[in-house]
N, C-alpha and C positions, 0 to 999 in steps of 0.2 A: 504494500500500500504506500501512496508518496505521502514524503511528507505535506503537512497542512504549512503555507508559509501566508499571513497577513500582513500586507504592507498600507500601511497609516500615512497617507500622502494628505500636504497642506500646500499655500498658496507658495510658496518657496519653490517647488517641483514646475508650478505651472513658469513662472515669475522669468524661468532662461527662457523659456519661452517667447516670451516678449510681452507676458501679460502680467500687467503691475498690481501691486498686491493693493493699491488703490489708498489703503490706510498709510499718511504721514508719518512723521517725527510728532507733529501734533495732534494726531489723531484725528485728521483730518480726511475726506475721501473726495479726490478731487473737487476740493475746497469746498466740501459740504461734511457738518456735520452728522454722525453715523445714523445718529435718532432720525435727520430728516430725509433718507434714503432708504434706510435698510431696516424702518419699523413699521408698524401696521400704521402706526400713532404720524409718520412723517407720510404713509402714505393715505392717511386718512386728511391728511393735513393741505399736503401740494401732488396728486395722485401723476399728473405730466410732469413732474420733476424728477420725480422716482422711477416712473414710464421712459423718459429720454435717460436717465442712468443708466438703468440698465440694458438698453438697448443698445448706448456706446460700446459697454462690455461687451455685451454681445458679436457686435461686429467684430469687436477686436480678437475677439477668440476665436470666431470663425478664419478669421486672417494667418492664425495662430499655426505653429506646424508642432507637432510631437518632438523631442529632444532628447539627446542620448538615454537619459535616465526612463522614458517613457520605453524607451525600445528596449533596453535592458529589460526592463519587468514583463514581457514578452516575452524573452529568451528563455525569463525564470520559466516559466510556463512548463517548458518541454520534458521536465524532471519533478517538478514538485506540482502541489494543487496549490494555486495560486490565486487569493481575491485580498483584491486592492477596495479599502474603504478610502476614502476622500471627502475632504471637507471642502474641494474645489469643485466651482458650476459650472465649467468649461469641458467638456467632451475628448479631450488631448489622450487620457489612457485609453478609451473604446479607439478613438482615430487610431491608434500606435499599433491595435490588433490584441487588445486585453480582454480578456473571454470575460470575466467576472468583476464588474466594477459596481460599488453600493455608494451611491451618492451622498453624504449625512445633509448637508445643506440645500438639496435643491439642484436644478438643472438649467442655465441656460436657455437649452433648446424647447423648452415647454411652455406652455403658458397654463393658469389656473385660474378658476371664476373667484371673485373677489369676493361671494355670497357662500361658494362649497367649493372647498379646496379637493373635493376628491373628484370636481369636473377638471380633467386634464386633457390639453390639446396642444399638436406638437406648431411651434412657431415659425412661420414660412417667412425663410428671407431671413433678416437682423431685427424688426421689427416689431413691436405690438404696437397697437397707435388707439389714442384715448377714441371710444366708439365702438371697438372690438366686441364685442361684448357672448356669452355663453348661451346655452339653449334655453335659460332662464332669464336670458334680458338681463345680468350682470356683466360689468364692466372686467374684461381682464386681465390679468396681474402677472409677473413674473412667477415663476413657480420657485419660488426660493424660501428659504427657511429664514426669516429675519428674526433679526434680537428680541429676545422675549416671545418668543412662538416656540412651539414642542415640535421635537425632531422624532420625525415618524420611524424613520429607519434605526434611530437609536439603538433598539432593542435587539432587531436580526444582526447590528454593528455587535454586540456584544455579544450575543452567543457565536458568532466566527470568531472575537478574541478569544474567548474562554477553549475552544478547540484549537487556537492555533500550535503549533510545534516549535516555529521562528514567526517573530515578529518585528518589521520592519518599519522604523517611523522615520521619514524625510520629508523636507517644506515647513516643519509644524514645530512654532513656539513651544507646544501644549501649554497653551495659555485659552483658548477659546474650550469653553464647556459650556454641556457634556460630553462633547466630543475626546477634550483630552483625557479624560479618566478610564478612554479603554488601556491605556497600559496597567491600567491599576486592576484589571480582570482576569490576566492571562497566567496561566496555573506554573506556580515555582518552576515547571524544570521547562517551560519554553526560552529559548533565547531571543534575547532583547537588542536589536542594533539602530543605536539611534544615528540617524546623517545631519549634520547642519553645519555652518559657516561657523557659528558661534555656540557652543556646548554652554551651554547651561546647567551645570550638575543637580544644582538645588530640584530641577523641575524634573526631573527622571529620576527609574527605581535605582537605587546602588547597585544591582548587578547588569545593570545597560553594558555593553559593548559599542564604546563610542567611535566614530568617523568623523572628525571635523575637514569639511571640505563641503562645495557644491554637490547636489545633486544628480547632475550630467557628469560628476567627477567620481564621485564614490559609490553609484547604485551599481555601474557598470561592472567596477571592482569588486563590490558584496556578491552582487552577481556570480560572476565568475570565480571565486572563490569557495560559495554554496555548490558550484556545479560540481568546481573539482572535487572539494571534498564529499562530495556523494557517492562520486565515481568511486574515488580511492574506497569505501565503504562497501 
């Protein structure tokens, strides 16, 4: 049986990519404050503000190409049972050829009616434009999971930690929750490889195996070092 390998990707991963992680130095998201984008509260507020945010995004990520590290977690594929959870809405692991990707945040390419979010329809073009509206005469929304709204996928995100063998976390502060407290789920004897520019000890378990480097730099390498030592096994 292969092993079970979960990789925990954040906006870091996407970021070589060419897609900016949007959040400042001052916490700022292309010089809007986060409440008035990315809450029910800002879009109940200025709902074409929020509609043209994210639609920028959107184009920009279509514009987007997958990056070493995306192709790498593909390779893993051929040896182990591989699903990538992601806290990113841009579509870069499915593009790159990733069989099993769990969105926590929401999708991009989707739109959802602003009255029932379980009406889901996929978004043509870069687009939604205020008028849009669902089979119920509501107006449509990005299909994203904004601050202070419950993450629906949470829960299947945590029974794949809890199963996993290896787990690999790249992109991600684990500062956004509850997303960051799936490393806090996965059973004593899985191994822990965290990837990032800037390690941060305090925020990971004391038995992580850390990588400080980029993403496009070091998934390749985790990569190929998982493969060989398989083989050798």
């Amino acid at each position: 049986m292969k092993k079970k390998i979960v990789v925990f990707t954040g906006a870091g991963i996407s970021a070589e990519s060419g897609i900016q992680t949007f959040r400042d130095a001052n916490g700022l998201w292309e010089g809007h404050h986060v409440e008035d984008v990315a809450s029910i509260d800002g879009w109940n507020k200025n709902p074409s503000l929020v509609q043209n945010f994210y639609n920028m995004r959107r184009q920009i990520a279509l514009n987007a190409e997958p990056n070493a590290a995306h192709c790498a977690l593909v390779t893993l594929e051929k040896v182990f049972d591989v699903h990538i959870i992601t806290q990113n809405v841009d579509l870069l692991h499915e593009r790159s050829g990733s069989s099993h990707v769990l969105h926590l945040h929401g999708r991009l390419d989707l739109a959802c009616s602003s009255l029932d979010k379980r009406l889901i329809y996929p978004v043509v073009g870069h687009e939604i434009k205020m008028g849009d509206c669902c089979e119920k005469g509501s107006q449509l929304r990005p299909n994203i999971v904004w601050f202070g709204e419950s993450v629906p996928n949470m829960e299947p995100a945590i029974q794949l930690s809890e199963q996993a063998d290896i787990m690999i976390v790249t992109g991600t502060s684990l500062t956004v929750y509850p997303a960051a407290s799936l490393v806090e789920v996965i059973v004593p004897t899985c191994d822990l490889y965290v990837i990032d520019k800037h390690i941060n000890l305090a925020r990971i378990p004391k038995k992580s195996i850390t990588m400080e480097g980029t993403a496009s730099e070091m998934v390749p390498k985790l990569v190929n070092q998982l493969i060989a030592h398989n083989t050798i096994l």
